[in-house]
N, C-alpha and C positions, 0 to 999 in steps of 0.2 A: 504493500500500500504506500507505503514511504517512498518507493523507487515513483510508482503511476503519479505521484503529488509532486515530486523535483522535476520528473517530463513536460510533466503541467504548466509548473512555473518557468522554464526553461522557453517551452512553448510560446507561451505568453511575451516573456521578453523577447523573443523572434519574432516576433508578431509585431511587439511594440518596436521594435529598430527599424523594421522593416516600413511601418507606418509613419514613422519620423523622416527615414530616406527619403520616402515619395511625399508625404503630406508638408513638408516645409516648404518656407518665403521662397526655394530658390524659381526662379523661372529657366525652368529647362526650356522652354520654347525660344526664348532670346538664345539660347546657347546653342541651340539645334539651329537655328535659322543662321548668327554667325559662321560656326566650324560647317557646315552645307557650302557658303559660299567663300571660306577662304582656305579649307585641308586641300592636300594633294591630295591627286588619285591614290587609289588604293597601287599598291606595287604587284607587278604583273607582268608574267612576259607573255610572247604573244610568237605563234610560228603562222607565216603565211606562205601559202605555194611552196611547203616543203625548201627553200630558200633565204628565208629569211627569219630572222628571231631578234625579237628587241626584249630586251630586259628593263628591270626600270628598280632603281633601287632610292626608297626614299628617308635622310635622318631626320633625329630631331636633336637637340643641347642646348639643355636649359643653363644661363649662363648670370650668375652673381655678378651685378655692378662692381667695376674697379671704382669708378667714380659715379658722383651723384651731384646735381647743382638742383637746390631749391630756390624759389622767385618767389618774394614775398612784394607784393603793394604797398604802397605806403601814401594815405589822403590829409592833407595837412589844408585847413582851410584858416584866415586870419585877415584881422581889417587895414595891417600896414604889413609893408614888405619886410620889417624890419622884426614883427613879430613872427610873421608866418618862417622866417627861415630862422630865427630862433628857438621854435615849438619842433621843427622837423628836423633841427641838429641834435635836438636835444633827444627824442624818442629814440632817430637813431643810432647817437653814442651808445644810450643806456643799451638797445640791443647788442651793440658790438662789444660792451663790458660785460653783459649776460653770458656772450658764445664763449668768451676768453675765458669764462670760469670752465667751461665743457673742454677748451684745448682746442678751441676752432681760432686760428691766428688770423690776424687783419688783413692779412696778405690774402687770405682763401675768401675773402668778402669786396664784392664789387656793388657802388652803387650809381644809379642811372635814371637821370633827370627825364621823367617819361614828359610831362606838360607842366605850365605854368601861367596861371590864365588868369582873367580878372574875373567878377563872381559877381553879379547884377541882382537889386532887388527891386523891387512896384513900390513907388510914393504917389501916395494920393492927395494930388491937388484941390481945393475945394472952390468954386466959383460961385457964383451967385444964383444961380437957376441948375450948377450940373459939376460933375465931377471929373476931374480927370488922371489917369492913371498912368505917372511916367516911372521909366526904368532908368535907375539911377546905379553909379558903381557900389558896391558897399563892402568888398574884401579883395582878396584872392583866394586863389587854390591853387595848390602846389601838389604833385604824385611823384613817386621816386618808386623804382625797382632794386629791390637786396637782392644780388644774387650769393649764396653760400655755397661753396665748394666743400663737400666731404666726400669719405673713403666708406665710413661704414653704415650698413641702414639702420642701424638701431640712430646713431647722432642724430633722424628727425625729430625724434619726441624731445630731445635737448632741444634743438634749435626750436622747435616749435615754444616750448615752456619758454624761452628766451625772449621771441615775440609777443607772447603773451605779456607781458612783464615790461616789457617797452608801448604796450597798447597796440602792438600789430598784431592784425586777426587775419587778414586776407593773403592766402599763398596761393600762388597764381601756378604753378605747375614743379614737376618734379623728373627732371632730365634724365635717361640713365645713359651712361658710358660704360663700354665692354673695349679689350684689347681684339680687335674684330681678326686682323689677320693670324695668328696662332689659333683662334676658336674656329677659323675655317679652315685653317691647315687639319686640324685635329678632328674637324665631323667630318674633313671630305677621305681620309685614310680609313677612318673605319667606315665611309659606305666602299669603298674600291675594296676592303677585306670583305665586306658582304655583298660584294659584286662577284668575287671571285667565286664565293662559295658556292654561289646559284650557277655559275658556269660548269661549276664540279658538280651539282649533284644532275646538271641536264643532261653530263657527259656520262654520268654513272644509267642515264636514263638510255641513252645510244645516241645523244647528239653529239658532234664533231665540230668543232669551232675553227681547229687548224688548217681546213681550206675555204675560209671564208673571210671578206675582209670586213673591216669595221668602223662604224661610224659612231664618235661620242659624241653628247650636249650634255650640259649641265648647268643649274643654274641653284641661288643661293637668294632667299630671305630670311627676312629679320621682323620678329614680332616683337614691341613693345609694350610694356607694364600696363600703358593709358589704354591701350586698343583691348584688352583682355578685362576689364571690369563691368561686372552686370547691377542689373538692379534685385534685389533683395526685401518684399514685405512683409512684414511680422503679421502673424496675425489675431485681428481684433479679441481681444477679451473682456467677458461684460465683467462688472464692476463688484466686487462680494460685500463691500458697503453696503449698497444699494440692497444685495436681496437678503442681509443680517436685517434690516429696516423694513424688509418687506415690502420695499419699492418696487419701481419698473427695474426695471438691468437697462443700464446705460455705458453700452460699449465702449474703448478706452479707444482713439483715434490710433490707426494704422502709421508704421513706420516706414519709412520709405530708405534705405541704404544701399551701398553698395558695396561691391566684393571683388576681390582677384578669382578669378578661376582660369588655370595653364590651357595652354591649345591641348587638343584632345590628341590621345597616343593611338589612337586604333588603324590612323592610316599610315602607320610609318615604320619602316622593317628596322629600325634602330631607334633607341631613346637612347641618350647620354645624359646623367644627371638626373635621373625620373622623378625623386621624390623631393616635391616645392615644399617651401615653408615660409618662404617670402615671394613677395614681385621679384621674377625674371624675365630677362628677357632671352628671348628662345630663336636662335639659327636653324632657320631649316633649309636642307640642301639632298635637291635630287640630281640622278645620275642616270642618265637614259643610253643604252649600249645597243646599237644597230649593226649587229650581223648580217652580211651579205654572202652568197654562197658563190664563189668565185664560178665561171662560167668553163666548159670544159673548152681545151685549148689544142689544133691543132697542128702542126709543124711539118713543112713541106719543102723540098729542096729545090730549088731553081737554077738556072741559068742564063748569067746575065748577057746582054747583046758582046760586052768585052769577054765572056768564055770563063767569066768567075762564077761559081758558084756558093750560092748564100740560103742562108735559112729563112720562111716565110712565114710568122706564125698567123692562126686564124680562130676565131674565137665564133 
């Protein structure tokens, strides 16, 4: 009876993971409709008129930022010039003495005068019978862009605490840098070792590659962190206040977020790096190999009007 009661419960919790997998915020339909229109073909060789055979071998390598630059906004509004670039040197020292306590140096921070504009308000004129409504100067407004150079991703939640704390809230994006040439050297060796292998297991099948000539293409993309994040809604729960009091239930307003999720692995005969744990950004590079089956050739002897003779071949 003990063993049919732990099956039970066991049961149950399969049940309930299972129910959590499918019944959550995420929106697999957004995910399915991206990865439809930007995976490779699925990899596949193809024999036509006993002649020809193309292969197709396609990776993937998920690949950790070397470097990272964040862009933070900065809106500085004031009624003399004299104030306004006093208010906006001052927020951004304090941030640049925030990063220095994290080990972020002055030198890895650039700032860049985006606009600098005059800032108009409505005074209202009063006349005798009507009013009239003119637009008069009344400040400026000043924007600058921080950008921060860092090495590692956790240093966002510093530098972010850091902007908090100088009163900047708005981060305008977040750049990733990869060493691109050694991350292509390195997916494209291991699809040419699983190019090989598919030629070995065709030739273990009775195909012969050794009188055939060949045609390569190949070609390399790069997916970024920004282009892989979906929307994500929580969903609604009524209120246990309300029905302790024997009220209506008055559902708590839906949350709207968003999330990393990696390109999907099912269409590529190699992953390198498979298991995320942060934003990557992912190299994919396919390798398409066009066998041709050399034509039979035949060789005939001639002789020529001077009384030489020479070899003529004919295909």
């Amino acid at each position: 009876m003990k063993r049919i009661l732990t099956l039970y419960i066991f049961s149950c919790a399969v049940i309930g993971l299972a129910a959590q997998a499918t019944l959550g915020g995420f929106n697999y339909n957004e995910i399915r409709n991206y990865n439809n229109s930007h995976n490779a073909p699925a990899s596949k060789a193809v024999i036509a008129n006993n002649d020809e055979i193309i292969i197709n071998v396609d990776g993937l390598m998920n690949v950790a930022a070397s470097n990272y630059v964040a862009v933070f906004n900065v809106v500085q509004i004031g009624e003399s010039l004299e104030e306004i670039d006093k208010m906006m040197n001052d927020r951004i020292n304090t941030f640049k003495e925030q990063l220095r306590l994290f080990n972020i140096n002055e030198s890895n921070i650039k700032v860049d005068l985006v606009s600098f504009v005059p800032r108009y308000d409505v005074q209202t004129e009063s006349k005798l019978f009507s009013k009239s409504y003119n637009e008069i100067p009344a400040g400026y407004e000043m924007q600058k862009n921080i950008s921060i150079q860092y090495k590692e991703s956790s240093q966002l939640d510093h530098i972010t605490t850091s902007a908090l704390k100088a009163e900047i809230y708005d981060i305008v994006k977040v750049d990733y840098f990869i060493d691109m040439q050694s991350v292509k050297d390195s997916l494209r060796n291991e699809c040419l070792k699983e190019l090989k292998k598919k030629m070995q297991s065709f030739e273990i099948a009775g195909l012969k590659f050794e009188n055939m000539d060949v045609n390569v293409s190949d070609d390399f993309s790069t997916i970024y962190p920004p282009t892989r994040y979906f929307s994500y809604q929580s969903y609604a729960r009524p209120s246990f206040n309300a029905a302790k009091k024997k009220q209506s239930l008055n559902e708590t307003p839906k949350v709207v977020s968003r999330y990393y999720n990696q390109q999907d692995y099912s269409k590529y005969d190699i992953v390198i790096n498979p298991v995320v744990v942060e934003p990557v950004a992912q190299l994919s590079y396919s390798i398409v190999a066009k066998y041709i089956r050399k034509k039979d050739e035949k060789t005939y002897n001639i002789i020529t009007p001077a009384g030489e003779i020479k070899q003529l071949s004919l295909k």
